[in-house]
N, C-alpha and C positions, 0 to 999 in steps of 0.2 A: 586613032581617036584622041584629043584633045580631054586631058585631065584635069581640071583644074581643081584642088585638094585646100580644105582650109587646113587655117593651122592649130584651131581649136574643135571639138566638137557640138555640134548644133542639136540639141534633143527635138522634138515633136512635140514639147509642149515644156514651158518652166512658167512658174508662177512670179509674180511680182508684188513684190513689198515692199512699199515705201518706208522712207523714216519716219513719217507720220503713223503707220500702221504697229512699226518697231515699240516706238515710243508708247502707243496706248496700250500694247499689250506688259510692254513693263512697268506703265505706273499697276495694271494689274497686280504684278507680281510683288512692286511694290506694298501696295493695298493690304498683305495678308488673308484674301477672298477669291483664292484659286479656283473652286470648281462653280455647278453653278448657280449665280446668284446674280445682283443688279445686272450684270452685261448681257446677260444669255435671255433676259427678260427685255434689254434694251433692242438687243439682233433683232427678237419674235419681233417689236412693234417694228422698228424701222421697216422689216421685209415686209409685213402687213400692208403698212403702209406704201413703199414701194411696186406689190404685184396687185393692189387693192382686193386681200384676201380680209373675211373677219377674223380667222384665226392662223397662227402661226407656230409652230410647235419644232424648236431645237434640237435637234438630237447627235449623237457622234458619228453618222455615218447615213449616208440615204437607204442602205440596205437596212436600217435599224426601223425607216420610213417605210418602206414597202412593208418589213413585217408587220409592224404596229396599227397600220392601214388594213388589211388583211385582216389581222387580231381585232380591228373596231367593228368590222363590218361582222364577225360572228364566223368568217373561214374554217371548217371543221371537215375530215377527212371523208366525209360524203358530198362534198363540192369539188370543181374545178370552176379553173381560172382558164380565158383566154388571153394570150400575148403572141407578141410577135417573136418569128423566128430568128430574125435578127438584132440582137441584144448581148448585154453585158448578160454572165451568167447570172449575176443578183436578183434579177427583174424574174429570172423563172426557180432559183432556187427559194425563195419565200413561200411559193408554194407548195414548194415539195417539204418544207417545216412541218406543215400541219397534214399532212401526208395525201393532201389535196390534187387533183389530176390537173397537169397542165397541159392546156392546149395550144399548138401553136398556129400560126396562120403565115401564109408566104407574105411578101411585101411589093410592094411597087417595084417597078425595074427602074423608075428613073430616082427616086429617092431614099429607096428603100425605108419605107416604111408601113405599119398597116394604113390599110385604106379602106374606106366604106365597103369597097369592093372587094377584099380581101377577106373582109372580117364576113360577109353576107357567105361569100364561098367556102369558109368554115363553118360557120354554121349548119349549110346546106348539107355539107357531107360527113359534118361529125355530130351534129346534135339534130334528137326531135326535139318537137314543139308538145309541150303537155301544155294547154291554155296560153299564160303570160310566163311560161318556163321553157328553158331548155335543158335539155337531159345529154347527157355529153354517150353517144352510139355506144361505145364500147365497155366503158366504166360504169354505168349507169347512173352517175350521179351528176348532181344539179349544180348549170353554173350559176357563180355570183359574183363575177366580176368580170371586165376587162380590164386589161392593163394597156394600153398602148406606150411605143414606146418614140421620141422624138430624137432621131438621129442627126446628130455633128450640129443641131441648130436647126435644122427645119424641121418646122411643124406638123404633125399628123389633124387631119380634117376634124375638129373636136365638134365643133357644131353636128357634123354629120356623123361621127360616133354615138356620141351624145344620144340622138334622134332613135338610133338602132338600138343602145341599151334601154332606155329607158321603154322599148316597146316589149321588151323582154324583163323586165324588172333586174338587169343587171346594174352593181356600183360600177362606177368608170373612175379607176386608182393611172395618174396617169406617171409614167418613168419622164423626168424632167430633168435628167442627171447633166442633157446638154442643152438646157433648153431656155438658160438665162442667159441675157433676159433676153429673149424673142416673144415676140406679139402675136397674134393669133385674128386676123378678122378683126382690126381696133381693139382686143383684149389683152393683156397679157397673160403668158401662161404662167399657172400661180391662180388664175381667176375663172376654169373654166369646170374641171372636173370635179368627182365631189371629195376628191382628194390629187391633190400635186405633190411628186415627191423631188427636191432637189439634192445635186450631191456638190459639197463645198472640199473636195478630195481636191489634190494639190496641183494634179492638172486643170483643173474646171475655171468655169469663166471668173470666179472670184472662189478664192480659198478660205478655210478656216487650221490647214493644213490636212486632217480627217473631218470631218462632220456633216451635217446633213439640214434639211429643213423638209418639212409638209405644213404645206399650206390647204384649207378648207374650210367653209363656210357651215359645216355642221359642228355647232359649238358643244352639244352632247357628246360628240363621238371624240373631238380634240379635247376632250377633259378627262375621254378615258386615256386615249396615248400618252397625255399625262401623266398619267398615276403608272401606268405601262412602264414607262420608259424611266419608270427608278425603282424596281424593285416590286411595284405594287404598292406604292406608298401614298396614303393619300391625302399626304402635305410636304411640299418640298421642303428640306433643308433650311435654304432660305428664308423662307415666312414661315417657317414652322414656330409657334407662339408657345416656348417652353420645349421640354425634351418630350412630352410624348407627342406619339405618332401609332396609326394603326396598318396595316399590311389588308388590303382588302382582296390581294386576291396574288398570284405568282407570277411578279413582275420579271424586267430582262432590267440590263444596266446598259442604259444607252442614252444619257443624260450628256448633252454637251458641255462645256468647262469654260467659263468666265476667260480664259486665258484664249482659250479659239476663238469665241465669241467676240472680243476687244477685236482680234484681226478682224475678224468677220465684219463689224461697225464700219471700219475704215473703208474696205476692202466694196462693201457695197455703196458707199459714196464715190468710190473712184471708178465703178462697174461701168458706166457711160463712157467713161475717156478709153479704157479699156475695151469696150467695145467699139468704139471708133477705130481704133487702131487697128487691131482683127479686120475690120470690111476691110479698112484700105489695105490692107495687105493683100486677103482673097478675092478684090478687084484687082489688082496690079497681080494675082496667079493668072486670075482669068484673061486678064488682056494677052499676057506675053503667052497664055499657052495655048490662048485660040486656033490657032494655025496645025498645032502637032497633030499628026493625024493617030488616029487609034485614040485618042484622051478623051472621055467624057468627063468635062468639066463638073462640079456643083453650081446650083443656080439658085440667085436671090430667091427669095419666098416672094411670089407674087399676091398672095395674101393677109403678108405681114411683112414682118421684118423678122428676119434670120439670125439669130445669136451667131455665128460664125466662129464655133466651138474648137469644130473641127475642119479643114480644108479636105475635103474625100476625091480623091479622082479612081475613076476605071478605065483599067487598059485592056484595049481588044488584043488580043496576043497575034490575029490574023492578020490586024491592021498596022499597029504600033512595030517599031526597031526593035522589040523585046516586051517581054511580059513580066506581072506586077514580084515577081519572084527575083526576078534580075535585077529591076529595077532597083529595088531595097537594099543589093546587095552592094552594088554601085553606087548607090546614094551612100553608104555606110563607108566606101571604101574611100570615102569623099570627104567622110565627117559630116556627114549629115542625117539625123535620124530620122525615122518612120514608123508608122505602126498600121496596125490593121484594125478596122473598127466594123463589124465585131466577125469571129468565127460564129457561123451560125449555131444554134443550140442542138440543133438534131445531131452534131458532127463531133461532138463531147463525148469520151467514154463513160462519162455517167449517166446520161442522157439516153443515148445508146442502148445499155444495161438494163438499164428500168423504165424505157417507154419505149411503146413501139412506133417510134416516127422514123417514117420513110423520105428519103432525100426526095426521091422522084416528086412528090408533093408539094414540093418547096422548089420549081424552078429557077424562081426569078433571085431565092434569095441563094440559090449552089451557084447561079451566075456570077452573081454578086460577089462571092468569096473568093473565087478565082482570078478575081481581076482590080479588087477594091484596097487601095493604100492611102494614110493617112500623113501628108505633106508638112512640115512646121511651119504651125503658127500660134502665135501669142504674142500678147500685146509688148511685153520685152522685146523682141524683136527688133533689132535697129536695119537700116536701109540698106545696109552692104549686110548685112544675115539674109537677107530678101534676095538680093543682087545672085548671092552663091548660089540659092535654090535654085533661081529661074536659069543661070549659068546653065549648072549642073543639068537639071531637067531638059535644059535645050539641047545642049551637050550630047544626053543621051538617044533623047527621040526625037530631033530636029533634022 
């Protein structure tokens, strides 16, 4: 077999910083106005205005967002949460915080993700129907929310989520951690659920290095994450007019910092070219690796536009020169890195321990884990980083 070995290493994903973005976050540092203040207020509107949300709320981490979404909606250890089985653990750990049941639901086979149809089939077999309620079969308590979750950049059916919660009176909190900016049916998401949470974490489609954003339209509920999200305080730092300040209730510290913020400014003006970059790369995966047999490609969002997060292929082990296990191993022996997006939840030894979720249940998403690897891309990326990959991959399964 024909080896071809860079002579540096390629990760699966590095973030980009311009001198433009360097420079704003040191006149910060300059400034003497480190945590946060004007910048972390300028981020909220600029994203507002970019996903055309009414509100915007900063924080250091999108798992700091999922909790505090949770936390607005009233979450209390007599509820569960639906989500999907395939997910970052964040997305289901927030609800095991408030010691609330999570439920999970299988996913599509071709995008993995929940779907109208996925989520009706949980319902069916895990909750009854008390009126405009569900009662989750085994815990006996009541759901209040769904999470869906939007993998590598393609969208989950929000319209038709949407439709299903609200006939059941659930919130729809939605995991947006890959899912800027992708558009959704002429929307962007940012603009659909009644909370969106983003993660600006140092792989993601624009960084702040750790941080986070939710976006929502319910301006009472974004005034309590607010107050949440420093302690329980209820006047920021900031505008706070003189030293006092009152504690209304027992906040977390999850306040993003002027100095994230400043990148973050930057970093979402340059999101577009950045996102350009990403398609044309996972158009030029997809051309040259049409042909491999055993590869299921990822496919543009035919009802939007695809943030292109992450490049996912699945190898059929029956069909493919090797399976996604080898693959990895050889990409790596190549200087080429990988990763898996995501181990399913049910397959976590904590998961395990404290819920009874059976694999057998989750088909589509044990399929999925066997065979599912995440290929480099990001918009850093120059045309001979491209060149190695497709080499490499031809290389192996050509």
């Amino acid at each position: 077999m024909i080896k071809t070995i860079r002579d540096t290493f390629l990760p699966f994903a590095l973030p980009s910083i311009s001198e433009e973005a360097i420079e704003e976050v040191a006149s910060v540092l300059r400034s003497g106005w480190v945590t946060s203040g004007p910048k972390v207020k300028q981020f909220e509107n600029d994203f507002c205005d970019y996903v055309s949300s009414k509100e915007s709320i900063a924080l250091n981490s999108a798992t700091a967002g999922l909790h505090l979404a949770l936390e607005a909606i009233g979450l209390s250890e007599n509820n569960a949460v639906i989500t999907s089985s395939v997910t970052f653990t964040a997305t289901t750990e927030v609800i095991c915080y408030f010691k609330a049941q999570p439920i999970l639901t299988d996913v599509d086979p071709i995008h993995n993700v929940m779907t109208p149809e996925t989520l009706l089939e949980t319902i069916e077999k895990e909750c009854t129907v008390n009126g405009n309620s569900l009662i989750h079969k085994s815990s006996g308590k009541i759901v209040k929310a769904i999470m869906p979750v939007h993998l590598a950049g393609y969208t989950c059916d929000m319209e038709a989520l949407i439709e299903i919660s609200r006939k059941y009176n659930l919130f729809v909190i939605e995991d947006a951690a890959h899912a800027f900016p992708a558009i959704h049916k002429g929307k962007m998401i940012g603009a659909w659920g009644d909370f969106t949470v983003f993660s600006f974490y140092a792989t993601k489609g624009i960084t702040t290095g750790e941080g986070g954003m939710v976006t929502t339209n319910n301006s009472e509920l974004a005034s309590r994450m607010r107050v949440m999200r420093l302690h329980g305080i209820n006047r920021d730092t900031y505008n706070r007019p003189g030293w006092f300040y009152e504690v209304v209730d027992a906040g977390f510290k999850y306040n993003l910092t002027d100095i994230a913020a400043a990148l973050g400014i930057v970093q979402l003006k340059e999101s577009p070219g950045f996102w350009n970059r990403r398609e044309e790369i996972a158009l030029r995966y997809n051309e040259e690796f049409s042909k491999l047999k055993g590869m299921k490609l990822p496919l543009p969002d035919s009802r939007g536009k695809h943030s292109w997060h992450l490049y996912r292929i699945e190898l059929d082990p029956k069909v493919a020169k090797m399976g996604r296990d080898s693959l990895a191993i050889e990409l790596k022996d190549r200087n080429i890195g990988s990763s898996l997006h995501f181990i399913p939840i049910y397959e976590h030894p904590f998961y395990k321990k404290n819920y009874n979720f059976k694999k057998k249940d989750f088909p589509n998403a044990s399929k999925m884990y066997d065979r599912a690897l995440s290929l480099p891309l990001f918009a850093g990326m120059n045309n001979s980083d491209v060149d190695d990959v497709v080499t490499a991959v031809k290389e192996l399964l050509g």
